[in-house]
C-alpha positions in Angstrom: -14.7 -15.7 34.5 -18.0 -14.3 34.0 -18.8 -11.9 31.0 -16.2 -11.6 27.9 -17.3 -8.7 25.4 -16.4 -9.5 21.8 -16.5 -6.5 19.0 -13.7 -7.7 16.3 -13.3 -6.5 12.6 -11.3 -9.8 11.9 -13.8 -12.3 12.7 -11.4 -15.7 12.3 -12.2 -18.4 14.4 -14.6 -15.8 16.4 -17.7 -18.2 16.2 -15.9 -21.3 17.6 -14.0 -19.4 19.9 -17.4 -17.4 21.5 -18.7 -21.6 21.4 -16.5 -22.7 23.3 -16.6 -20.0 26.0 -20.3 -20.0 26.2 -19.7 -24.1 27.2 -17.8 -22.7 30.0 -20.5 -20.8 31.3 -19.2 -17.5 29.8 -22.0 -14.5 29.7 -21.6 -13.1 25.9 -21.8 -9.4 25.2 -21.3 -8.0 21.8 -21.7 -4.8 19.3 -22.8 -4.4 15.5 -22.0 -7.1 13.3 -20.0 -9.6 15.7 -23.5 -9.7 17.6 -25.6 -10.8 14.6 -23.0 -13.1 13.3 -23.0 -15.0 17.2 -26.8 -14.6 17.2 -27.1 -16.7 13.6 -24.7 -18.9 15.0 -27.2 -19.6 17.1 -25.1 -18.6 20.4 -26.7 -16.4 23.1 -25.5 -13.0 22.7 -26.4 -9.8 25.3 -26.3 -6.2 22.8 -24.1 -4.0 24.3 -26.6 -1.5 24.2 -28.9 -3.6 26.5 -26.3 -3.3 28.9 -25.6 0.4 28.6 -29.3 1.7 27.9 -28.6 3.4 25.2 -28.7 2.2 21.5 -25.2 2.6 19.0 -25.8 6.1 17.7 -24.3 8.4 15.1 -23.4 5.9 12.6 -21.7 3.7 15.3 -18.9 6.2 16.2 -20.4 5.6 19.6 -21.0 1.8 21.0 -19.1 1.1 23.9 -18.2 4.6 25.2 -20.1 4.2 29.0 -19.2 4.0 32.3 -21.0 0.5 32.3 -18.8 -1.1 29.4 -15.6 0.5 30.8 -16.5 0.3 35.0 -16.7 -3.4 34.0 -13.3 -3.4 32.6 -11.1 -0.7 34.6 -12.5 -1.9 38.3 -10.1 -3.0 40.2 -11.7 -6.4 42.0 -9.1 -6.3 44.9 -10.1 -2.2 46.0 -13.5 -2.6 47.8 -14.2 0.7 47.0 -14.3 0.1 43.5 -16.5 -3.1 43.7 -18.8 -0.7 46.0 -19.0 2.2 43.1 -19.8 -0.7 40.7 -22.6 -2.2 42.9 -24.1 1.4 43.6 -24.5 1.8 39.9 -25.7 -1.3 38.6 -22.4 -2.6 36.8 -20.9 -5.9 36.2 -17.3 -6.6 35.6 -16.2 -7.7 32.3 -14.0 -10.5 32.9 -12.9 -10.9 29.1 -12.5 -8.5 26.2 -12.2 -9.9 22.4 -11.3 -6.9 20.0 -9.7 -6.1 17.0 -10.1 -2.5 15.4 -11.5 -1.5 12.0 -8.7 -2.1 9.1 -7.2 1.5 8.4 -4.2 0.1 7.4 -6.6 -1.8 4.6 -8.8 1.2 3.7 -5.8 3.9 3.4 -4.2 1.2 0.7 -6.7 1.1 -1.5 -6.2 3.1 -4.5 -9.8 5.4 -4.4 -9.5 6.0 -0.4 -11.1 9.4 0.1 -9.7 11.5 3.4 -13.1 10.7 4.5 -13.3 7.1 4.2 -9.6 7.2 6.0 -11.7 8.9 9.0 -14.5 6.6 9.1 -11.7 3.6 9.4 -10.3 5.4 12.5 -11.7 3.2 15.2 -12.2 5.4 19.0 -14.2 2.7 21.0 -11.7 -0.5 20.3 -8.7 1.1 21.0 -10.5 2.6 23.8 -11.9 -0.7 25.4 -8.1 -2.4 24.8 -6.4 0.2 27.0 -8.7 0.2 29.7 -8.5 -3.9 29.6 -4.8 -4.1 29.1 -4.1 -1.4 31.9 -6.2 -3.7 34.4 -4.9 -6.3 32.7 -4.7 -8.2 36.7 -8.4 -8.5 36.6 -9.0 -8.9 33.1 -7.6 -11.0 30.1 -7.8 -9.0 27.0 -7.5 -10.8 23.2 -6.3 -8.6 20.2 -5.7 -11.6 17.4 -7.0 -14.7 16.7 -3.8 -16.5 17.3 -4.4 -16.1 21.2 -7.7 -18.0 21.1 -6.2 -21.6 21.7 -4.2 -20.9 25.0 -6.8 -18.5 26.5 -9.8 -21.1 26.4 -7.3 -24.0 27.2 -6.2 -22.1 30.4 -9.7 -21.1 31.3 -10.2 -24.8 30.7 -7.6 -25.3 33.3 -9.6 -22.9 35.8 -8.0 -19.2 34.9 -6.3 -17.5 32.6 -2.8 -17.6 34.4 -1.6 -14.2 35.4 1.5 -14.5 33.3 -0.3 -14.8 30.4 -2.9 -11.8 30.9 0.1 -9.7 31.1 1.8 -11.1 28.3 -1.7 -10.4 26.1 -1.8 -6.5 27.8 1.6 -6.2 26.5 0.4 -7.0 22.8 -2.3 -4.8 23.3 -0.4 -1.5 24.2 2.6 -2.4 21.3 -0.7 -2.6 19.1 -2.3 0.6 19.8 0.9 2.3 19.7 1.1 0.4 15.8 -2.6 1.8 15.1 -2.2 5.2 16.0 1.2 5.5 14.5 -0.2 4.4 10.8 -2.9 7.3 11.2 -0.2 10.1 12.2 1.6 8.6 9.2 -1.5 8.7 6.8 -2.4 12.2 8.4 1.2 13.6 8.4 1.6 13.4 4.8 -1.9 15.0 3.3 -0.5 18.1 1.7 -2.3 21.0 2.6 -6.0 21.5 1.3 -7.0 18.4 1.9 -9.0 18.9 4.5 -11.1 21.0 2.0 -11.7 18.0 -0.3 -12.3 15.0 2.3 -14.3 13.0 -0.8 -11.5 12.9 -3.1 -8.1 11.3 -3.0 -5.7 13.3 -1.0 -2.2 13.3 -2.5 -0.1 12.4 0.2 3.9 13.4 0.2 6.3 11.0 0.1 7.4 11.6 3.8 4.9 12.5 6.9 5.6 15.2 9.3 5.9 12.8 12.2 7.0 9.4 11.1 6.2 6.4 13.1 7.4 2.8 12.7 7.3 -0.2 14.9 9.4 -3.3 15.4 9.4 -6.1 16.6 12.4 -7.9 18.4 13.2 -11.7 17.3 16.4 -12.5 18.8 19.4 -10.5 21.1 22.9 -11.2 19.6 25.8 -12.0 20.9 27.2 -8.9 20.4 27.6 -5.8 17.9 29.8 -4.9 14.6 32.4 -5.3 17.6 32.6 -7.5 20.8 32.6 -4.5 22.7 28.9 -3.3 21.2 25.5 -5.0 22.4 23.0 -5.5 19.2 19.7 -6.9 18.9 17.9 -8.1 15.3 14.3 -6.3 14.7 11.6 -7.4 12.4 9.3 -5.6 10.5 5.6 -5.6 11.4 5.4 -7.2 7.9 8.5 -7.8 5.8 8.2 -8.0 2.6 7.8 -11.2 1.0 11.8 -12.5 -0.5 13.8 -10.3 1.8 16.1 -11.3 4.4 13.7 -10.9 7.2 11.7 -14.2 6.3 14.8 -16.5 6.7 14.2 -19.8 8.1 17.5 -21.1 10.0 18.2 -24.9 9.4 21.3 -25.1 11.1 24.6 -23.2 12.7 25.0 -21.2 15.6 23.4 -18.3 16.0 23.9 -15.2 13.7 25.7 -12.4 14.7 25.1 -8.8 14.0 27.8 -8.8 10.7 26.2 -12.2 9.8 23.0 -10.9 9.2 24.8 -7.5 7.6 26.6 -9.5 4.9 24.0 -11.6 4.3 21.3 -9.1 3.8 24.2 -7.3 1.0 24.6 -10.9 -0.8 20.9 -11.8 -0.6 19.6 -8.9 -2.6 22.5 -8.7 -5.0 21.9 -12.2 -6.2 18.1 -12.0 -6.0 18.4 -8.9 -8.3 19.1 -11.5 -11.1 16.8 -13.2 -13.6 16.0 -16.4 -11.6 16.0 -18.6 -15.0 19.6 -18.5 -14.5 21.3 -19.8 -11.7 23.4 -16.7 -9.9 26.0 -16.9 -7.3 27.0 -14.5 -4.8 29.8 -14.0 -2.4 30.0 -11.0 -0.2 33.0 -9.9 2.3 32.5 -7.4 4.8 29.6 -6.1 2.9 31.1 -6.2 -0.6 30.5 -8.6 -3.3 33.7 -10.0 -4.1 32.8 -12.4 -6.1 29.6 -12.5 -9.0 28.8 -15.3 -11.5 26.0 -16.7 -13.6 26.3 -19.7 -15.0 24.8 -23.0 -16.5 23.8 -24.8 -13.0 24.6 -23.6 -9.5 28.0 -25.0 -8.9 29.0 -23.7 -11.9 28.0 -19.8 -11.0 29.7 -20.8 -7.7 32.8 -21.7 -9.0 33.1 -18.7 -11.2 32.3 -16.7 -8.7 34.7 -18.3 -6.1 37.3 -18.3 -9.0 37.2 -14.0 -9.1 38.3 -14.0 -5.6 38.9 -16.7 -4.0 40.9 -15.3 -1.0 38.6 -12.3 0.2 35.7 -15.5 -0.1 37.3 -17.3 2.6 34.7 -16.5 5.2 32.3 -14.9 3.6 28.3 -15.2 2.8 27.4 -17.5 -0.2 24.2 -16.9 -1.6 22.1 -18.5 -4.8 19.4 -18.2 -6.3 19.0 -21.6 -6.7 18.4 -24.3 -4.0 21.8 -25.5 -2.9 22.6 -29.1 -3.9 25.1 -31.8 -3.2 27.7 -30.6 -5.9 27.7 -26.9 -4.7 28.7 -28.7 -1.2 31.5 -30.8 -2.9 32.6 -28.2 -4.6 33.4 -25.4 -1.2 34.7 -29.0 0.5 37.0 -29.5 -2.4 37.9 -25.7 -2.4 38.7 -25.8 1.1 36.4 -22.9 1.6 35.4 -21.6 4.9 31.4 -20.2 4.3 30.4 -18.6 7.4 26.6 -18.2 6.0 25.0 -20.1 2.9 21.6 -19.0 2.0 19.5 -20.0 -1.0 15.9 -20.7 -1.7 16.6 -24.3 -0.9 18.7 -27.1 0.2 18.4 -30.5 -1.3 18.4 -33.0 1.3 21.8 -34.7 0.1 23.3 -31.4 0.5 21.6 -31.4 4.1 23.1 -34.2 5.0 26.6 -33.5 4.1 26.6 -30.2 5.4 25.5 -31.6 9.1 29.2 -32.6 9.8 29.5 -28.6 9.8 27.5 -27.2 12.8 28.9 -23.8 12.9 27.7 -22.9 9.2 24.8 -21.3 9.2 22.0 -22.2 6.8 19.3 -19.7 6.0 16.1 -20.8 3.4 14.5 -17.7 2.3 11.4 -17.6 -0.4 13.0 -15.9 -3.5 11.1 -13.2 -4.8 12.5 -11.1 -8.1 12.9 -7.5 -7.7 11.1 -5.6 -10.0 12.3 -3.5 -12.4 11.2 -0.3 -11.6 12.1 2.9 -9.1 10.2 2.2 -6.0 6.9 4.5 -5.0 7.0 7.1 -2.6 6.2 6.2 1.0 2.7 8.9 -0.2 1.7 6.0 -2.9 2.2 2.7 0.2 -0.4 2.3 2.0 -1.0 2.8 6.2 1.7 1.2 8.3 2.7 -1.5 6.6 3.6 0.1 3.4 6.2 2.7 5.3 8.3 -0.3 5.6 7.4 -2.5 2.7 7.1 -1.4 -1.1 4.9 -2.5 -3.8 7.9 -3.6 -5.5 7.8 -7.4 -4.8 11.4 -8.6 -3.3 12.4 -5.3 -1.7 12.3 -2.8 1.5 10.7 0.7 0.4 12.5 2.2 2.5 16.2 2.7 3.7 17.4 4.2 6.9 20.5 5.4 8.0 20.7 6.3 11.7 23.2 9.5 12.1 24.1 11.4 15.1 20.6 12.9 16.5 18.5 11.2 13.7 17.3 8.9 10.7 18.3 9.9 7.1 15.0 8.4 4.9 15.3 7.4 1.8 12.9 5.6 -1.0 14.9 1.8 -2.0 17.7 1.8 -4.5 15.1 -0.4 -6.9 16.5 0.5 -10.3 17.6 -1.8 -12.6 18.3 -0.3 -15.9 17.2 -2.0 -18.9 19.3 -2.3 -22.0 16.9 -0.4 -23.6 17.4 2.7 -21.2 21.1 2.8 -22.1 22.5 5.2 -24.3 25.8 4.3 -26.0 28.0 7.4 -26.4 30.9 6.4 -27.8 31.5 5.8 -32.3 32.3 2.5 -31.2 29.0 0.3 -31.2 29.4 -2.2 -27.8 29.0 -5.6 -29.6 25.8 -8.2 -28.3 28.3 -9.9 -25.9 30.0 -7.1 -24.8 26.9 -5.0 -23.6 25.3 -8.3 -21.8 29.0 -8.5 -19.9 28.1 -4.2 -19.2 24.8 -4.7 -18.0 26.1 -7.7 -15.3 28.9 -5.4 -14.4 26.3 -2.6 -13.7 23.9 -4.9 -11.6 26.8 -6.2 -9.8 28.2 -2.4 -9.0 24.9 -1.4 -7.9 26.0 -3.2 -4.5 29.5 -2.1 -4.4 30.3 0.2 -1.9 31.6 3.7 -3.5 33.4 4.2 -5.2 32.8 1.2 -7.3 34.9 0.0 -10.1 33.7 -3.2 -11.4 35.6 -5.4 -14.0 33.3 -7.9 -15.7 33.5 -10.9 -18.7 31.5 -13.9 -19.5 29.1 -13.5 -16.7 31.6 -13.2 -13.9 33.2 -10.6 -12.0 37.0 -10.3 -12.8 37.9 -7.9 -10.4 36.1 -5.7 -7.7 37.3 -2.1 -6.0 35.2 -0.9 -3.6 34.8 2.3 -0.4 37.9 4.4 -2.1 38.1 7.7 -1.4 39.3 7.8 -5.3 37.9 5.8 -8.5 41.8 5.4 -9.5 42.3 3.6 -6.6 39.3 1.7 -6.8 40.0 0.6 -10.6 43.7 -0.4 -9.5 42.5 -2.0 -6.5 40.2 -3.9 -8.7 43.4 -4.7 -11.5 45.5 -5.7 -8.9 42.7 -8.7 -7.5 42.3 -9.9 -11.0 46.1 -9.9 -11.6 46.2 -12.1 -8.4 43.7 -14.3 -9.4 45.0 -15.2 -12.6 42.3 -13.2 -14.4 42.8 -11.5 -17.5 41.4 -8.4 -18.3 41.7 -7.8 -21.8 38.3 -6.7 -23.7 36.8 -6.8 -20.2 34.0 -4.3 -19.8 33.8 -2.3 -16.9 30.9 -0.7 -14.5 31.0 2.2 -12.7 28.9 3.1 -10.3 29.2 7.4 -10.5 30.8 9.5 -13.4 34.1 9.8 -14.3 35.1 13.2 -13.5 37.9 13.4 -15.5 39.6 11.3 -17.9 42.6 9.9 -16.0 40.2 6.8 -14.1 38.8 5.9 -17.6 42.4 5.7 -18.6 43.5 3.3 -15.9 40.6 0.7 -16.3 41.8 0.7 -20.0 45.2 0.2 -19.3 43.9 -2.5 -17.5 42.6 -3.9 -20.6 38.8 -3.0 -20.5 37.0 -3.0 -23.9 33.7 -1.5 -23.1 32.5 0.7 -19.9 29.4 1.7 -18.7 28.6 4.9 -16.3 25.6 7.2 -15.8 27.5 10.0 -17.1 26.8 13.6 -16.0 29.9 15.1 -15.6 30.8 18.6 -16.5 33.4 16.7 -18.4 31.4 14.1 -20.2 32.8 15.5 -23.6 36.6 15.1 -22.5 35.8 11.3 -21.1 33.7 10.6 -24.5 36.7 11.7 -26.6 39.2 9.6 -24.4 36.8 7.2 -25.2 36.8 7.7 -28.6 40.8 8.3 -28.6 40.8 4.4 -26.9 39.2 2.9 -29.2 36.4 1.7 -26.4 32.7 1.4 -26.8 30.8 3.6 -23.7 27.0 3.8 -22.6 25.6 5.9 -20.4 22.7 5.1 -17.9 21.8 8.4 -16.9 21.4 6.4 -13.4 23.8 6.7 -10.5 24.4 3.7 -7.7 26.3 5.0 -5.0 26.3 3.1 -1.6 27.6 4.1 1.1 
């Protein structure tokens, strides 16, 4: 290796790394500000502009666009003719190129980005130089992160940079442009019109582009699908957001399996959606929490929550929001529960230790991060690339996807939580200080039911769950028939659900059931008629004025 060109906007690790080559005998050429920061680092630095003849020009938009920066990096050294067309013209190869592009995705986030300072952050010669590298990627090893430093200078160490790796590194590089351009056509897409007129203001950008781009990036294959008969891989965001599921580490079990990850995505964010100065416990079934608790200390929101359902919990996905400790553990072993993931923000190391003996459970450690309290922003108000997959919102995905024949349906996050203070109580009878903190668990807990939801709730536990019924009677009797056959009482329970009742008749059955108090979002033609059952019932009723379906 001869000659490495280095131009990076991320300069970590850059003046060690151009040290080190430079011990190895490596020729240095550089642009702009990389140059003068290798030059005060006392390093020996060619300007690319001595090698091309002609100097950076209109405010740097042109650097490295010339036959001799990309002759040296598209030649092919095994076609004589192109070593011949090099010699004619006075151009040497380029044996190593060390780039990273200008930070759109940083520029287009900050709040006073004008359309024209988005423009300026659109880099032509990196992305330029990359390609040409990464496509003769036999002759040339091309760098896009600083990550990559260690193993390319230990291997030129070694005498080369091994052809396995140059390909692995022109991989990164294509996966990367194809990530670069897609945040500008996202950016670009959605400008509403005009703003081409007004490129130093703040364009207002829709909530969805015209052309939407995202990338991902495969971790692991799985063993198979919702069904044995279906392949299925697990995809990562670019960034995930900090709390979600995506940032598990895996301490022990086999691997996870495409419903694994499913369930445990459902439980994760219901019990994360609760204030974390009280320990929460979540078990979910087949996507469906069938059991919700809080309680004084982690075993005890786990056995309240075990205790609402304890047969639909056998093999399902226990989450807390508390690290998981020894008694939790003595606790499922004295249940007899089978817990086919456990995830939590912790585990102690007792519990560790006693959960070794079971190598098929699966133990994820994810950083818990509250979900705020607020509707998420609009995909316009994000950021570049990063922010189509990850909201401002700390804790949560900005946006959902559903993929349906043909296409994507888009959505913004279901990030609402509804204060008590946003409720509107409907009914003469005034819910009581208990009974509206029972209504607003029972609403956070219906929020990730799937619809219809019917939700019975008391002293911070879930009494009795009916979920994905074509009918809200069936769901509510579903849900009366669990709690009957857990030994549950309903009477003066308060009940959540998760759309309006339509007519009376459901709001009848959950108070046969022996609800006290419901809450809904209301906004039914028939609000009046359900108000006056209410009324009639002698119930309390709010209103949200919020609807949670899930399907």
């Amino acid at each position: 290796m001869k000659t490495a060109l280095i131009s990076v906007s991320d300069k970590t690790g850059i003046v060690e790394f151009a040290r080190d080559l430079a011990s190895l005998g490596v020729r240095l050429l550089s642009t702009g500000g990389t140059a003068r920061l290798l030059a005060d680092a006392g390093l020996n630095v060619t300007e690319v502009a001595q090698v091309t003849g002609s100097p950076e020009m209109l405010d740097g938009r042109v650097k490295t666009l010339h036959p001799h920066i990309h002759g040296g990096l598209l030649a092919r050294r095994d076609l004589p003719e192109h070593m011949a067309a090099l010699q004619t013209h006075g151009i040497a190869t380029i044996d190593l190129l060390i780039v990273n592009l200008y930070p759109f995705a940083k520029a287009t986030a900050r709040a006073g980005c004008t359309l024209e300072d988005a423009i300026e952050n659109i880099d032509v010669g990196g992305p330029a130089m990359l390609r040409a590298a990464a496509k003769n990627w036999g002759d040339v090893a091309v760098v896009i992160e600083p990550a990559d430093y260690a193993q390319v200078l230990a291997e030129l160490r070694a005498g080369a940079v091994q052809r396995s790796t140059r390909f692995r590194l022109a991989k990164k590089v294509f996966a990367h442009t194809a990530a670069y351009d897609g945040m500008i056509s996202n950016y670009l897409g959605a400008l509403q019109p005009g703003a081409e007129d007004r490129a130093d203001a703040v364009p207002v950008r829709d909530a969805y582009p015209a052309v939407f781009s995202l990338q991902l990036t495969k971790t692991q294959d799985l063993r198979y699908g919702e069904n044995p008969h279906q392949s299925a891989a697990f995809y990562r965001d670019a960034q995930p957001v900090p709390g979600t599921l995506a940032g598990w580490a895996q301490l022990q079990g086999k691997a996870l399996s495409y419903n694994n990850i499913a369930d445990a995505d459902a439980a994760w964010e219901c019990v994360k959606s609760f204030d974390p100065a009280v320990p929460a416990c979540v078990i979910v079934k087949h996507a469906n929490p069938c059991g919700v608790a809080v309680g004084t200390s982690a075993v005890d929101a786990y056995l309240k929550a075990l205790r609402a359902d304890a047969t639909s919990a056998y093999g399902g996905i226990l989450a807390l929001n508390r690290p998981l400790d020894a008694e939790v553990v003595a606790a499922i072993n004295s249940n007899k529960q089978f817990v086919e993931v456990a995830i939590a923000p912790a585990f102690t190391p007792e519990a560790r230790a006693l959960l070794a003996a079971k190598q098929n459970l699966r133990l994820l450690e994810v950083p818990l991060v509250q979900v705020a309290n607020s509707h998420a922003n609009s995909v316009a108000n994000s950021g570049a690339n990063s922010g189509l997959n990850s909201g401002p919102n700390s804790g949560m995905n900005l946006l959902d996807f559903k993929r349906v024949g043909g296409g994507v349906l888009l959505q913004s996050q279901d990030s609402k939580n509804v204060a008590p203070t946003e409720v509107r109580v409907v009914s003469r009878l005034m819910p009581t200080a208990a009974q509206m903190e029972d209504l607003m668990f029972a609403w956070k807990v219906a929020k990730f039911v799937k619809s219809n939801a019917i939700v019975f709730c008391g002293g911070g536990m879930t009494l009795g769950v009916g979920a994905g019924q074509m009918s809200r009677i069936y769901s509510a009797q579903i849900a009366a028939i669990k709690a009957a056959n857990a030994g549950l009482s309903l009477q003066g329970s308060a009940v959540a659900s998760d759309a309006f009742f339509p007519f009376r008749d459901g709001l009848d059955v959950v108070i046969d059931a022996g609800a006290g108090c419901v809450i809904q979002p209301g906004g039914s033609l028939r609000d009046d008629e359900v108000i006056a059952a209410a009324d009639e019932r002698g119930i309390a009723m709010v209103f949200t004025g919020t609807r949670h379906f899930r399907h």
